[in-house]
C-alpha positions in Angstrom: 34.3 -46.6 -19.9 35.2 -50.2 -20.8 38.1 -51.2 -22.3 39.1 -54.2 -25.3 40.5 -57.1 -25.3 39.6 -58.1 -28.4 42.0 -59.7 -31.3 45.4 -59.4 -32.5 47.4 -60.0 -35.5 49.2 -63.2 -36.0 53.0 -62.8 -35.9 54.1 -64.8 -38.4 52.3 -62.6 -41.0 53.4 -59.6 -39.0 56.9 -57.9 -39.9 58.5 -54.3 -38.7 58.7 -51.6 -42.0 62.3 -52.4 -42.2 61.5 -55.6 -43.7 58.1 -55.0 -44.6 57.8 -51.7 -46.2 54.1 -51.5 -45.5 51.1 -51.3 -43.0 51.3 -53.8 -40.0 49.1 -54.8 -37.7 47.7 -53.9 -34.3 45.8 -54.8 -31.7 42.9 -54.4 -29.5 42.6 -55.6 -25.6 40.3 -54.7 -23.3 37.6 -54.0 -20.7 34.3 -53.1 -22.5 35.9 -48.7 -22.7 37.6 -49.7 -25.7 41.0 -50.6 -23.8 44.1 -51.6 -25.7 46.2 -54.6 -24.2 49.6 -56.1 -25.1 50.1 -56.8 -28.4 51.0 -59.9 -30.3 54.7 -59.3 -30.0 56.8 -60.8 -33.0 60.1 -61.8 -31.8 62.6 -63.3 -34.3 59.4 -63.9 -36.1 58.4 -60.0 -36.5 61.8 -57.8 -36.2 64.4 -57.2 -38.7 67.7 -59.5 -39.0 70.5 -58.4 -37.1 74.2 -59.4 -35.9 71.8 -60.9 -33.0 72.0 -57.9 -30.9 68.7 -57.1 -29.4 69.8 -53.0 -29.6 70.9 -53.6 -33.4 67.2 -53.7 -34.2 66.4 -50.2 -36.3 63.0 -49.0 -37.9 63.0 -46.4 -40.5 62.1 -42.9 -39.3 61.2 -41.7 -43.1 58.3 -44.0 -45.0 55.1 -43.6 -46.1 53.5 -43.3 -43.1 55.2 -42.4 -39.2 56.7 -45.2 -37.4 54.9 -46.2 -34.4 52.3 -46.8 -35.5 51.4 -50.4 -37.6 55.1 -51.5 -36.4 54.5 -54.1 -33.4 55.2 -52.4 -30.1 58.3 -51.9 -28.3 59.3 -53.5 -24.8 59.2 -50.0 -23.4 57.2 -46.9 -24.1 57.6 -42.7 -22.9 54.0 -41.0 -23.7 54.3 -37.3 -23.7 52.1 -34.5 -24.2 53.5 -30.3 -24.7 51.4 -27.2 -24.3 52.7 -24.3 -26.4 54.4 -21.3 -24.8 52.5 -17.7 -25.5 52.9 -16.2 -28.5 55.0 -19.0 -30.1 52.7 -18.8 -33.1 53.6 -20.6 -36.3 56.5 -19.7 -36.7 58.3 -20.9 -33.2 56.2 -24.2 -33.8 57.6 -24.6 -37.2 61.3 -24.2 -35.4 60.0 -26.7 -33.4 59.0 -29.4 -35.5 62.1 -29.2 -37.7 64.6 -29.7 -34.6 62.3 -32.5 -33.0 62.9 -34.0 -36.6 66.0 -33.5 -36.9 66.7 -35.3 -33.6 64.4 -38.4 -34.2 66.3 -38.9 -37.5 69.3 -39.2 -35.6 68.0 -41.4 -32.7 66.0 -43.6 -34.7 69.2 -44.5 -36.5 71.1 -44.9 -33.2 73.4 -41.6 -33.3 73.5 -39.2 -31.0 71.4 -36.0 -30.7 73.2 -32.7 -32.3 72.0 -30.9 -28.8 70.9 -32.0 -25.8 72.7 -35.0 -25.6 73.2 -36.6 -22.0 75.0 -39.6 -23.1 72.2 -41.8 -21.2 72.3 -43.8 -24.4 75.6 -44.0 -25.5 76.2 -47.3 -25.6 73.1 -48.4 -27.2 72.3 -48.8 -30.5 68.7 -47.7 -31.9 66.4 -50.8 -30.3 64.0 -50.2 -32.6 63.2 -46.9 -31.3 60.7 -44.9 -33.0 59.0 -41.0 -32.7 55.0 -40.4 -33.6 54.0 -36.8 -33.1 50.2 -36.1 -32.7 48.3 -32.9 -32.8 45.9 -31.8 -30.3 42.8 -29.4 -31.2 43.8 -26.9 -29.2 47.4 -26.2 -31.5 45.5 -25.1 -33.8 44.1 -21.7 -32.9 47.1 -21.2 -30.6 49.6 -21.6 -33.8 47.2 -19.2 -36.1 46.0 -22.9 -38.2 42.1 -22.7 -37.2 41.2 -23.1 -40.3 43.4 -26.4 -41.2 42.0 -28.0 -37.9 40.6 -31.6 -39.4 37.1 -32.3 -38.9 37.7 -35.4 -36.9 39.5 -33.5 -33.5 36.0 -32.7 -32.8 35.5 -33.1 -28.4 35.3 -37.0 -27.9 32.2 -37.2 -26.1 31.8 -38.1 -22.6 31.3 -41.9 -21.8 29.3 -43.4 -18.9 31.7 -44.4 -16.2 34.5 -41.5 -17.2 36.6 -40.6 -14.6 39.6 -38.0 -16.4 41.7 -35.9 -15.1 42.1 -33.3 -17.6 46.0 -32.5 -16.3 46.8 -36.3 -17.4 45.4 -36.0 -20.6 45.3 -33.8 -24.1 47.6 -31.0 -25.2 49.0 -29.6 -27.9 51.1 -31.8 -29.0 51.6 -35.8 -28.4 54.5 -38.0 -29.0 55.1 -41.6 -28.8 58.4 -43.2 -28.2 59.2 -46.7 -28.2 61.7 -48.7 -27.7 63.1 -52.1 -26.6 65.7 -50.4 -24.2 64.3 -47.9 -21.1 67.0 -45.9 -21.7 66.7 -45.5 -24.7 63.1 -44.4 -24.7 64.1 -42.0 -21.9 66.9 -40.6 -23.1 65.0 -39.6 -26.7 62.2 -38.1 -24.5 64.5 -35.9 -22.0 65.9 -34.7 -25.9 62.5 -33.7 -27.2 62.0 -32.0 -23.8 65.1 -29.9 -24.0 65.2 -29.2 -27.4 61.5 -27.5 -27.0 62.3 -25.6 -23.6 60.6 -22.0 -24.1 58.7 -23.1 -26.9 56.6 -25.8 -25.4 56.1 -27.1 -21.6 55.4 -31.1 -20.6 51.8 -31.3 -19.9 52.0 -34.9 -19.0 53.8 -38.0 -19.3 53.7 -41.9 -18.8 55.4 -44.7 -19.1 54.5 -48.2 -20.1 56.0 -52.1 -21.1 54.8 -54.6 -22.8 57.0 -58.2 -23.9 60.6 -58.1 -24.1 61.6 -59.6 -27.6 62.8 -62.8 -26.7 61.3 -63.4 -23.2 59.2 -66.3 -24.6 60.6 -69.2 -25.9 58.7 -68.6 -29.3 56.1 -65.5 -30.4 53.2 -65.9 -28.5 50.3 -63.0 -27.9 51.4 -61.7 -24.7 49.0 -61.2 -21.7 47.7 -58.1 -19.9 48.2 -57.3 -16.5 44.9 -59.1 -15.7 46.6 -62.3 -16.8 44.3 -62.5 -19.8 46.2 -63.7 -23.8 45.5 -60.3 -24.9 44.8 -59.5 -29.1 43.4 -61.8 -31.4 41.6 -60.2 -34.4 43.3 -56.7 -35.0 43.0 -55.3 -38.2 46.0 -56.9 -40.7 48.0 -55.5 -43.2 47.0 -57.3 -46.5 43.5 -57.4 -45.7 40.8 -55.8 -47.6 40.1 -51.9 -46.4 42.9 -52.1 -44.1 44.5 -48.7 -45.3 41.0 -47.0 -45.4 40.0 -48.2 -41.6 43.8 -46.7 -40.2 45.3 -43.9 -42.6 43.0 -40.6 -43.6 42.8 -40.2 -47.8 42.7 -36.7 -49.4 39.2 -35.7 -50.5 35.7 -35.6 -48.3 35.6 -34.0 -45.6 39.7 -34.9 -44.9 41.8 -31.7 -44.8 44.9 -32.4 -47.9 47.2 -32.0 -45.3 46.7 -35.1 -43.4 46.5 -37.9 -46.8 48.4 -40.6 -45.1 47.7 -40.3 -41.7 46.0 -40.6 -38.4 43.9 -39.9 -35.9 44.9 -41.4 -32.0 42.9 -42.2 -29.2 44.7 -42.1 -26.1 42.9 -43.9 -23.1 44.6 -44.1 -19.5 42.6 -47.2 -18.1 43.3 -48.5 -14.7 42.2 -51.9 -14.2 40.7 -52.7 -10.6 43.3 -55.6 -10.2 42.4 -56.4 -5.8 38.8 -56.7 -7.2 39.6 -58.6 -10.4 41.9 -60.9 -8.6 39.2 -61.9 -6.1 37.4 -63.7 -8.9 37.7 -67.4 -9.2 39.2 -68.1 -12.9 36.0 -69.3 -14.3 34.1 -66.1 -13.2 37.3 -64.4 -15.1 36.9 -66.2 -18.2 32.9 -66.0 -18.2 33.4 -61.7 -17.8 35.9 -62.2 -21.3 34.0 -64.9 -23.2 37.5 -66.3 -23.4 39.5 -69.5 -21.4 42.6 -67.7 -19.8 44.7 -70.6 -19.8 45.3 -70.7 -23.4 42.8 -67.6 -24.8 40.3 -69.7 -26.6 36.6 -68.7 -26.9 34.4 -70.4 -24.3 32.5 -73.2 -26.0 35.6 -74.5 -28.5 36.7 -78.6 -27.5 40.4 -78.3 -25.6 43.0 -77.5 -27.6 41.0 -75.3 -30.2 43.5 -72.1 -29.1 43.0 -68.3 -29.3 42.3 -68.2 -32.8 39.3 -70.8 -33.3 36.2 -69.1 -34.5 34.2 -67.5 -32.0 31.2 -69.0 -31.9 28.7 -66.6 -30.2 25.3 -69.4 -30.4 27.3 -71.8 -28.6 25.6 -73.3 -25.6 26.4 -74.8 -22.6 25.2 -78.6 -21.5 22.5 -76.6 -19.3 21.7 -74.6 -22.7 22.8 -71.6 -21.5 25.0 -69.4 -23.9 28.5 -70.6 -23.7 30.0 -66.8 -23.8 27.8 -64.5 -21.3 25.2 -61.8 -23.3 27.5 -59.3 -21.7 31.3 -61.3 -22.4 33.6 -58.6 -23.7 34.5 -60.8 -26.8 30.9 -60.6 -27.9 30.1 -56.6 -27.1 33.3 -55.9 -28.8 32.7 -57.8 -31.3 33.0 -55.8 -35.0 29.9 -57.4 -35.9 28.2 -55.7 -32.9 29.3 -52.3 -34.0 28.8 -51.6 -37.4 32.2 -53.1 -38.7 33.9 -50.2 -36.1 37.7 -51.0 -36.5 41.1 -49.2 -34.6 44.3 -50.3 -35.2 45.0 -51.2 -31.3 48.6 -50.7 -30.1 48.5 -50.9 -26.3 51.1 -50.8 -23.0 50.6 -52.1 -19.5 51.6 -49.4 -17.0 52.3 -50.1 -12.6 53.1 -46.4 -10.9 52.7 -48.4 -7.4 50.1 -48.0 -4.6 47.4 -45.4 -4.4 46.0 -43.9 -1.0 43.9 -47.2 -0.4 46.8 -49.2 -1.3 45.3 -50.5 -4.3 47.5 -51.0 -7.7 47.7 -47.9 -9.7 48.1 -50.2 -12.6 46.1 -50.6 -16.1 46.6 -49.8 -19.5 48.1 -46.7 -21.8 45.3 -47.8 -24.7 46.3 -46.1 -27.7 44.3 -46.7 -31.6 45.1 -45.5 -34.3 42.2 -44.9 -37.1 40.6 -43.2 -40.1 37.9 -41.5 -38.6 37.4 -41.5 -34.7 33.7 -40.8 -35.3 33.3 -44.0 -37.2 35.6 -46.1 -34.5 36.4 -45.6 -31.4 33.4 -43.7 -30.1 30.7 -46.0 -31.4 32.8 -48.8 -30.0 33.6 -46.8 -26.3 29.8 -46.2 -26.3 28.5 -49.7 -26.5 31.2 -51.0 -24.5 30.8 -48.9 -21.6 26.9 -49.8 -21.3 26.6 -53.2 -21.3 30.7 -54.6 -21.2 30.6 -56.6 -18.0 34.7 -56.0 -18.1 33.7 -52.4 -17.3 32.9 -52.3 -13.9 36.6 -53.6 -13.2 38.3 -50.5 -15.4 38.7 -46.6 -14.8 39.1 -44.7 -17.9 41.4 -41.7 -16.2 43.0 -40.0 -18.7 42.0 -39.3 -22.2 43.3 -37.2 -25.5 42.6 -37.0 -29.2 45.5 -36.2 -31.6 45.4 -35.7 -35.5 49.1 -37.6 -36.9 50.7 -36.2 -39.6 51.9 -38.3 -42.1 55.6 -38.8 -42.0 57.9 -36.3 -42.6 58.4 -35.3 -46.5 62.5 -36.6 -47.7 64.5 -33.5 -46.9 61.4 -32.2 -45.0 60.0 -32.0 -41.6 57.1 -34.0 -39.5 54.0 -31.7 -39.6 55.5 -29.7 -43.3 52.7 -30.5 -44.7 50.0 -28.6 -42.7 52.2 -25.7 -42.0 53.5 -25.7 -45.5 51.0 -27.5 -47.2 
């Protein structure tokens, strides 16, 4: 399977819900699997105003939608998935849902958790922390909810290329944590994982980073761990259809329940750095369509920058096509799959040396979208037979989740399905 590297947002049109109050923007990186790199990482540009206090930073667990998901990433990321227990049935996952709630309510404002609190973060404030619980197909018979199962958690299909480990991927239930501390992001996870001891058991887990806020001496688009500017042209809040390419709407074949939110792709792509890193630069560039010094697309003058129109009939002086028939900019491009958008919001992961002493090193790719069917499969399928950035990515790891809007004031995350 091939990753992305396609666009990202701009950050100075990009803002966190605290400030904002509305969709954001995401971003799309790659290797032709659909892979999701760094995103464009607002700094002071994209985060709400504080005492100056990097930890002060806070993003409002309750909204219209979950955080995590159009706020910009966080420096560091915990990716979880939980099997239920036998027997736990509705009811114990109910009991479930309201005490992870209760907890992330508490976290996400920077106070500690009621139970389970190991003090890890005490002397942190929130660091824009935020919670996003998924749901995998499989909850659904084992919590008695078949028939509330949304059309769209249908088996992804296998991809040329796929290489997944099924014990590093799906589950019951998913949740994302971010946030700009490690500790932070830890400490909420080892909460979650207490509080739901003999009701659900960790399938899986990873960790990831992006940016630190602040590490560049003004917002730039950060860069992948193949050293490439990584997001350009994600889907932005404001444009037209943004809501209806990322959120689920009541009516069709969309199950009440899930008006207002999600479906997530999770992709564990490794990149094959030894092998990627043995290119010269201009090979590099040539197998993105893109120049890696400053990201803009192969046949703009100097100085044209990431976000000059890509020009796909450009030619060379030889006559040649300036970006390769098989550049990842041009097989990813939305005009090459049927408009196919994801909202892309992606972390760089290193867990040191396999066997062969190569990098165990890629990308946690995660999109958010409407309708999987209708993005990232069409988009996974064309990239992973004719991306040239594919043969230098392993797609390992792979789940599908159905995300709940966000919890109902006074109510819990998931109410609505198991109440609704």
């Amino acid at each position: 399977m091939s990753a992305v590297i396609e666009e990202s947002t701009d950050h100075t049109g990009f803002t966190r819900r605290a400030l904002l109050g509305t969709a954001g923007a995401g971003l799309l990186v790659g290797a032709g699997a659909g892979v999701a790199l760094a995103y464009n990482r607002p700094d002071e540009g994209g985060r709400p105003a504080t005492d100056g206090a990097l930890g002060a930073a806070r993003v409002p667990f309750r909204g219209e939608h979950q955080a995590g998901i159009t706020d910009p990433p966080q420096a560091r990321v915990q990716l979880a998935a939980f099997d239920l227990a036998e027997g736990v049935g509705r009811d114990g996952l109910r009991t479930l849902l309201q005490r992870w709630t209760k907890a992330a309510e508490r976290l996400t404002a920077g106070e500690p958790a009621e139970e389970f609190d190991n003090q890890v973060a005490l002397d942190a404030g929130p660091c824009s922390l935020t919670l996003t619980l998924g749901f995998g197909a499989t909850l659904f018979d084992k919590a008695g909810l078949a028939d509330r199962r949304p059309p769209g958690l249908e088996p992804l299909p296998a991809f040329p290329g796929d290489a997944l480990d099924p014990a590093r991927g799906d589950g019951d239930l998913f949740v994302q944590i971010g946030a700009d501390d490690a500790l932070v992001a830890v400490h909420a996870l080892r909460v979650l994982q207490r509080l739901a001891a003999g009701t659900a058991a960790p399938r899986w887990q990873s960790a990831g980073f992006a940016r630190t806020p602040g590490a560049a001496a003004q917002p730039v688009t950060g860069r992948n761990l193949m050293g490439q500017i990584d997001g350009t042209n994600n889907p932005r809040p404001g444009e037209e259809g943004f809501a209806a390419k990322v959120f689920c709407t009541a009516g069709g074949e969309q199950p009440a329940w899930l008006a207002g939110g999600s479906y997530l792709v999770f992709r564990r792509i490794r990149m094959l750095l030894d092998h990627w890193e043995a290119l010269p630069v201009e090979r590099q560039e040539r197998v993105i369509g893109r120049r890696k010094s400053d990201g803009a697309p192969l046949g703009t003058p100097a100085g044209a920058g990431e976000r000059a129109p890509v020009d796909l009939a450009a030619q060379d002086a030889d006559g040649t096509l300036a970006i390769p028939a098989d550049a990842h900019i041009r097989v990813a491009a939305p005009a090459a799959n049927g408009g196919a958008a994801m909202l892309r919001r992606g972390f760089s992961y290193h867990d040191g040396l396999l066997p062969d002493g190569s990098p165990d090193a890629g990308l946690l790719f995660l999109a958010f979208q409407a309708d999987p069917g209708k993005g990232f499969t069409p988009v996974q399928r064309k990239l992973s037979r004719g991306d040239g950035l594919s043969r230098f990515l392993r797609h390992e790891a792979s789940g599908l989740y159905a995300v709940p809007p966000a919890a109902p004031v006074g109510g819990y995350l998931g109410q609505q399905l198991l109440e609704g």
